[in-house]
C-alpha positions, 0 to 999 in steps of 0.5 A: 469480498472487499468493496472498491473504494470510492476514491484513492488520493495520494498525498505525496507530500504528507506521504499518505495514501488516504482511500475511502469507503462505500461504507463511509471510512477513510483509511490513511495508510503511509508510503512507509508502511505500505513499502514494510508491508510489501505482499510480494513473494520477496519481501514476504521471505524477508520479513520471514527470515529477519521479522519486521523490515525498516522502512525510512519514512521518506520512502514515497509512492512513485505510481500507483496503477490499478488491477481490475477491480482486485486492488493497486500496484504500487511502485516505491520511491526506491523503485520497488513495484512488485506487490499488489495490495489487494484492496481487503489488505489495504482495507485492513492496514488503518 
């Protein structure tokens, strides 16, 4: 089981999302990236069909909500906000 991290800061400007760890590590994950690696059941057809999905990098996270202590719902700036990102995926994407 993956830790909760200590804090989760959007950086809007920059469009990074930066979480850190108990253990020390800072993870820098862009909106971008984040939005290409959507976990929901649609965009995961998606990349199936057509592989990798471009994502512009202006995309930007419009909210961030948690889910218990599971991982963060994240809504796009192209107002996506299906995927929950459990914090061991987001733990992985650095």
């Amino acid at each position: 089981m993956t830790a909760l991290p200590e804090a989760i800061e959007n950086h809007a400007a920059q469009g990074v999302l930066a979480l850190r760890w108990p253990d020390g590590r800072e993870a820098r994950v862009t909106h971008a990236r984040l939005r290409a690696v959507c976990p929901c059941s649609a965009c995961r057809a998606l990349r199936r069909n057509v592989g990798e999905v471009a994502v512009d990098a202006t995309m930007r996270l419009a909210d961030i909500e948690p889910v218990g202590a599971y991982g963060l719902n994240l809504t796009f700036s192209d107002g996506h906000r299906r995927g929950i990102y459990p914090f061991a995926m987001l733990a992985a994407l650095d």
